[in-house]
N, C-alpha and C positions, 0 to 999 in steps of 0.2 A: 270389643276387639275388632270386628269388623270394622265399625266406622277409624279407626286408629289404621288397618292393613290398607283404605280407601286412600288416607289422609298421606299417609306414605306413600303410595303406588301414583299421587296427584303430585307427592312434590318431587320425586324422582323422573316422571315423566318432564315436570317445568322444569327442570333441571337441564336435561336430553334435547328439547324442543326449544328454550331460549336459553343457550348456555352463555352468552354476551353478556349478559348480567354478572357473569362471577370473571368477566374480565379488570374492571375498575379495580385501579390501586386506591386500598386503602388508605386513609391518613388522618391527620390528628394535628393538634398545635406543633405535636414532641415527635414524631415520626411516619413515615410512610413506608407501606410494605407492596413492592411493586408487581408481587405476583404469588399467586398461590396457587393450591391445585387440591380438589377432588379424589384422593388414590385410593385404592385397596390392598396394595403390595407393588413387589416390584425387587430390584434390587442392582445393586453396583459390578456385580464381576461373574455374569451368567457369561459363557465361554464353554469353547471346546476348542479341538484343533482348527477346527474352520474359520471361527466366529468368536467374537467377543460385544457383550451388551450391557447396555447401560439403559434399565428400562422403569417406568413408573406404570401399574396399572394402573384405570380408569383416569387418565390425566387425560383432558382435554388438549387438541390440536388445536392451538390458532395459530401457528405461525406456517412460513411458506416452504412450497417444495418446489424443487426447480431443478432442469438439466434433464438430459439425455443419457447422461453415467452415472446423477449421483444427485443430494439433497432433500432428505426428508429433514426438516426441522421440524418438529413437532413442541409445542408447549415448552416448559420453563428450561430444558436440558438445554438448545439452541441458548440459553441465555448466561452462558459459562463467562462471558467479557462482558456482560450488559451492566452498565453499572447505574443505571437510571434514567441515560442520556444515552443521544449519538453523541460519538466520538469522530473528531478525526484529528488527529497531532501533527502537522507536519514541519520542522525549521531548517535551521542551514548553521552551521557554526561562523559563519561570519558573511558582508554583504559585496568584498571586492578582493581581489586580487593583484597582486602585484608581479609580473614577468621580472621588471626588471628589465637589462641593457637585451634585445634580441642579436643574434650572433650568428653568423650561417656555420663556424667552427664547433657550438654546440647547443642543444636542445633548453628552451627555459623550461620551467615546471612551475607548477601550482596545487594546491588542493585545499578541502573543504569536506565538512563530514554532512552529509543527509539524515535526517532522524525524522522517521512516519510512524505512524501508531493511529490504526480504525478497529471500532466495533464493528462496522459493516458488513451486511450478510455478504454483500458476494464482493468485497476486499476493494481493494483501492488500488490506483493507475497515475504515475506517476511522468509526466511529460516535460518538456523541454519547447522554447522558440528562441530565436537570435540569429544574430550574423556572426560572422567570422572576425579574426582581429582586422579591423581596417584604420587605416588614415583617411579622416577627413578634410586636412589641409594638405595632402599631397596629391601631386599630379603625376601621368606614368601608371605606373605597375605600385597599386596602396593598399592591397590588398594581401593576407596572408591565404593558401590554398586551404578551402576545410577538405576534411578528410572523407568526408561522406557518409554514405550506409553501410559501406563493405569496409569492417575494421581495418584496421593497415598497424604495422610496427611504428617507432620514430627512425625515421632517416633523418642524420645530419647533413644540412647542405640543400634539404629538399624542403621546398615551399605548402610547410602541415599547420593545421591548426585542427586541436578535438581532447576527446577525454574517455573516461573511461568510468565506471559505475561499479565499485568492489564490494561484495556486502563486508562488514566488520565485526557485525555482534548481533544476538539478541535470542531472546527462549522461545523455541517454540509455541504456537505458528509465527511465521516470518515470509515475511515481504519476498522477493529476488529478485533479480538484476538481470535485464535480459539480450540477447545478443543482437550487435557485437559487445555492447555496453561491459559482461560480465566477466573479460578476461584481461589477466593481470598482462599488461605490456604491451595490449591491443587496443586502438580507441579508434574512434568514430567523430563525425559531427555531421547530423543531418539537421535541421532544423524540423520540429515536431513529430519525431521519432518517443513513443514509449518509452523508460529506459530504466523503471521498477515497475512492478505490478504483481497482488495477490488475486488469489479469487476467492477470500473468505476473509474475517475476523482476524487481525496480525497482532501479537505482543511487538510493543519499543524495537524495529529493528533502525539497526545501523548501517550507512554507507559511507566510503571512502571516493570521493570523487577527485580526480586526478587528470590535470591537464598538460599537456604539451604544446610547445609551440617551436616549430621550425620556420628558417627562412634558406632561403638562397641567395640571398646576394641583391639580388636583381631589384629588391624593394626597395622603394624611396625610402629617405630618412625622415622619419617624423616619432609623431606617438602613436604607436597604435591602440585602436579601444571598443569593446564590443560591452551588448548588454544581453544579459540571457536572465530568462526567467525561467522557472521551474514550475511547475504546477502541479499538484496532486487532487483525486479527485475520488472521492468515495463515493459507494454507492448503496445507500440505506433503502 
């Protein structure tokens, strides 16, 4: 019995002292299991008026903690969206735009939908670069005004160009859309202005991106044409 209570107290200690060894996913020809854990108990819905916990005893910690208000990830719980991979999703429903005749009598429009989806511990950030609508073969005044950093409404008759960031859909946790980008009837155009960003793990969210374009008169007649990219950027 003694040598058997040694033989125990030896492998529980090598358990404690290199526990990196029971990090390796499992696998086989037919499957792979990406994570396991050591417990004793635990359970789904320990709670009171203050609190609510979702805990595993003896589960080993390897993952991070971070912030000044907040993140303990501890071991396999953090791994609620982990699906074996980083993830990051992000497209556009289509790659151009069409205004159409510009009018100083009234406003053109446009839009397009955003769709982002990360596993990322600390969420994903979603940017913009480009210019304004311009003529390249006109001389004079070829340029349409962007609107800047301080959202503005549409005036007709005034020289605007910009857009706006709506969110549309998606299940909890979700991306959002941040200002001025986030209000209905208000847009912006700055060039590499933020204009979504999470700061954790996001289910499939949706955006409505919606563009105006004013003139005033004053601009030469040509075609006008900008190019903007978008770019999303997780952070695993």
């Amino acid at each position: 019995m003694a040598k058997l209570v040694n033989f125990l107290i030896c492998f529980l200690l090598a358990i404690f002292v290199f526990p990196n060894f029971l990090e390796a996913a499992m696998t086989s020809s037919n499957y792979q299991i990406w994570q396991d854990a050591i417990s004793v108990g635990g359970g789904e819905n320990q709670s009171s008026n203050d609190y609510i916990l979702q805990d595993t005893l003896g589960e080993f910690g390897l993952d991070n903690s971070s912030s000044t208000s907040s993140g303990l990830k501890p071991g396999f719980r953090s791994q609620e969206f982990y699906t074996g991979q980083t993830v990051l999703s992000f497209s556009s429903s289509q790659s151009s735009l069409e205004f159409g005749q510009l009018d100083k009598h009234g406003t053109a429009v446009g839009s397009l939908v955003l769709i982002v989806e990360t596993n990322a511990y600390t969420g994903v950030s979603i940017t913009y670069a480009g210019a304004t609508l311009t003529c390249s073969a006109c001389s004079g005044i070829n340029t349409v005004s962007p609107i800047g950093s301080t959202g503005a409404a549409s005036i007709i008759g005034t020289s605007q160009f910009g857009f706006n960031a709506i969110y549309s859909s998606g299940s909890a946790p979700i991306a959002s859309s941040l200002s001025p980008y986030n209000s209905e009837n208000i847009y912006a155009f700055n060039s590499g202005d933020e204009i979504i960003s999470s700061t954790s793990q996001i289910n499939q969210t949706t955006f409505d991106i919606h563009f105006i374009a004013n003139i005033s008169g004053d601009e030469k007649n040509g075609t006008y044409t900008t190019t903007i990219t978008y770019t999303a950027t997780a952070n695993f």
